[in-house]
SERO-4910 file (N, C-alpha, C, O; in steps of 0.05 Angstrom, whole numbers):
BEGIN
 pado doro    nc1    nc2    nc3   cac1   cac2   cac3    cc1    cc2    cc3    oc1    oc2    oc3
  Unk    A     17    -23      0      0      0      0     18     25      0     38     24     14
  Unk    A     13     45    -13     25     71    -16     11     87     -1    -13     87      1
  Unk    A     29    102     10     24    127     27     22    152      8     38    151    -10
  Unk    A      4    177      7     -4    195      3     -6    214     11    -26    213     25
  Unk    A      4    240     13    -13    263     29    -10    285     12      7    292     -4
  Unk    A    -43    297     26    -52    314     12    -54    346     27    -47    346     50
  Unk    A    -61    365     20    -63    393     39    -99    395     25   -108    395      2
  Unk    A   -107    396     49   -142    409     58   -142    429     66   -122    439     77
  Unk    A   -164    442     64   -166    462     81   -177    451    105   -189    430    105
  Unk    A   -171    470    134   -182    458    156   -204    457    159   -207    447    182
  Unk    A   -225    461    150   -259    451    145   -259    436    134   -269    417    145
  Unk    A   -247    430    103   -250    405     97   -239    374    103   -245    351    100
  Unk    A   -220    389    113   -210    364    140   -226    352    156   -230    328    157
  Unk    A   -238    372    172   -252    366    195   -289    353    182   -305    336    191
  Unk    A   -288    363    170   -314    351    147   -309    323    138   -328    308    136
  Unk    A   -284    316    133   -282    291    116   -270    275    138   -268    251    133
  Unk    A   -260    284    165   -253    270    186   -272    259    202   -273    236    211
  Unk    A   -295    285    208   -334    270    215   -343    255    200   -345    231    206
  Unk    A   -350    263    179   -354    238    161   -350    213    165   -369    199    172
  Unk    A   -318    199    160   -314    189    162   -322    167    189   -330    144    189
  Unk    A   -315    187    213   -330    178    236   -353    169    241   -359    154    259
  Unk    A   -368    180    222   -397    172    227   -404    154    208   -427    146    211
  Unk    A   -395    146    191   -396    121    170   -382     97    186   -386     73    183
  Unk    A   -363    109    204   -345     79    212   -331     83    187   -350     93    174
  Unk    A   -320     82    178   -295     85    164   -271    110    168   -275    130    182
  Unk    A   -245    105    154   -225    104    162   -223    134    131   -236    127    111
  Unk    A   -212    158    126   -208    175    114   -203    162     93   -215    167     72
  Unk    A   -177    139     97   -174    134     65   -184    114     62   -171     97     50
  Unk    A   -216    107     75   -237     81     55   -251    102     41   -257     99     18
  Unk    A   -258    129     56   -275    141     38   -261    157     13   -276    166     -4
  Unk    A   -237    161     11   -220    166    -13   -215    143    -23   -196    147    -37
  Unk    A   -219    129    -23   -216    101    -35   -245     98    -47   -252     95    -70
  Unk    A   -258    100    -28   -294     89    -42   -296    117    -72   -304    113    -95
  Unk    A   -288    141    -61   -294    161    -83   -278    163   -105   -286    179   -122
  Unk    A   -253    148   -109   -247    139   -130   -254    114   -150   -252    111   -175
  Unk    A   -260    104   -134   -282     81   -144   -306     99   -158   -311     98   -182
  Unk    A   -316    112   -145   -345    126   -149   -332    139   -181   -345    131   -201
  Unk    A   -319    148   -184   -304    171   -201   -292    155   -219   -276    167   -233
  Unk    A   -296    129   -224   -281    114   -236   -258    109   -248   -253     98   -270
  Unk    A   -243    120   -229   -207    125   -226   -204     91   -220   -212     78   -201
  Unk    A   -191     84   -243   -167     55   -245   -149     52   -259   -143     65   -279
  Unk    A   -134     30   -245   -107     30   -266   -111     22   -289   -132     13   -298
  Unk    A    -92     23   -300    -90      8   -335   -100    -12   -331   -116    -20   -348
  Unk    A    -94    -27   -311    -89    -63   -322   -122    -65   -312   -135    -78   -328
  Unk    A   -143    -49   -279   -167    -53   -283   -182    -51   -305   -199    -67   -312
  Unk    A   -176    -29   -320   -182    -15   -345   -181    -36   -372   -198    -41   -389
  Unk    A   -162    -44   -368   -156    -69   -393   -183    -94   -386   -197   -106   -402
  Unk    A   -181    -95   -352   -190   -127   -347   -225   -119   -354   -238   -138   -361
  Unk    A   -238    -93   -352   -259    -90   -359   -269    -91   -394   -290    -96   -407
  Unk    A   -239    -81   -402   -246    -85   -429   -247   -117   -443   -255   -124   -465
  Unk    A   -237   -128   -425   -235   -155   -433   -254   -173   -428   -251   -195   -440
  Unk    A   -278   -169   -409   -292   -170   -396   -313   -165   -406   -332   -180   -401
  Unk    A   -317   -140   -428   -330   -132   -447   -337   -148   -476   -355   -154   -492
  Unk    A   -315   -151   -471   -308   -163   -510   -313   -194   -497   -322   -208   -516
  Unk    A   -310   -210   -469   -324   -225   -477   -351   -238   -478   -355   -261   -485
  Unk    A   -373   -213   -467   -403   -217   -472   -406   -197   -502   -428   -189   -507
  Unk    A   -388   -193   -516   -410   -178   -546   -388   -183   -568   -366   -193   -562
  Unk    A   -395   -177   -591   -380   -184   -616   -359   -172   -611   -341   -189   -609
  Unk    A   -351   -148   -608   -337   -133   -604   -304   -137   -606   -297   -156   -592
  Unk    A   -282   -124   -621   -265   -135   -620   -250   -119   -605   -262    -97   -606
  Unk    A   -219   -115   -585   -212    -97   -569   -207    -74   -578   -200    -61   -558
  Unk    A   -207    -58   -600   -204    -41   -614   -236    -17   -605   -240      5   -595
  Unk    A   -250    -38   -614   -280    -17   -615   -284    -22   -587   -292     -1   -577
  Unk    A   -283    -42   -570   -292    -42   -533   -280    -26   -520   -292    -17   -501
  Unk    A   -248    -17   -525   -239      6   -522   -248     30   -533   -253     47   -516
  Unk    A   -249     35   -550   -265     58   -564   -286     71   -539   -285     91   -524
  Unk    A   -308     41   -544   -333     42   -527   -317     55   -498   -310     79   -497
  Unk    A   -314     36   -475   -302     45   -458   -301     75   -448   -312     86   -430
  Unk    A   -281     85   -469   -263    115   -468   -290    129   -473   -301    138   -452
  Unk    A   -300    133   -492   -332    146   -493   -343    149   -477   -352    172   -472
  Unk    A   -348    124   -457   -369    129   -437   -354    141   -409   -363    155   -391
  Unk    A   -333    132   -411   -312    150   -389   -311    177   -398   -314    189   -377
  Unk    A   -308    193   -414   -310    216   -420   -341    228   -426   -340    251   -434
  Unk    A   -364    217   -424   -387    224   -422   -398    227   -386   -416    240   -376
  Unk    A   -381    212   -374   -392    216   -347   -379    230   -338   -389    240   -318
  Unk    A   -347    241   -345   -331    263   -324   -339    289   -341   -330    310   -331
  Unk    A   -356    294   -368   -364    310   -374   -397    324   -361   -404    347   -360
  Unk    A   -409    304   -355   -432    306   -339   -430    315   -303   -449    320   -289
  Unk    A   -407    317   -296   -401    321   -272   -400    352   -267   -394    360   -245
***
């Protein structure tokens, strides 16, 4: 596991430190869960979904990637 640190402001600290508290979780499950949410992954998750893809439809990795990237840039554009 890699270590990280970031600078907050001290409200948002203390916001994402309650939070946390009151979910029962730990600061970095809920930076963890919101990159999930945000659909931040590595290459190789990235690959294993496209592979994952291509094998329920015709699709060959060329166009499931295509697909993929589309819909990843349709939802961080909707944000």
């Amino acid at each position: 596991m890699t270590r990280l640190t970031i600078t907050l402001s001290e409200p948002r600290y203390r916001a994402l430190k309650e939070t946390a508290a009151l979910r029962g979780k730990t600061i970095g499950q809920l930076v963890d869960e919101s990159l999930d949410f945000y659909g931040v992954k590595s290459r190789q998750e990235a690959m294993e979904l496209v592979r994952r893809a291509r094998l329920s439809s015709e699709m060959n990795e060329e166009q499931a990637l295509a697909l993929a990237l589309d819909e990843v840039q349709k939802i961080r554009r909707s944000r």
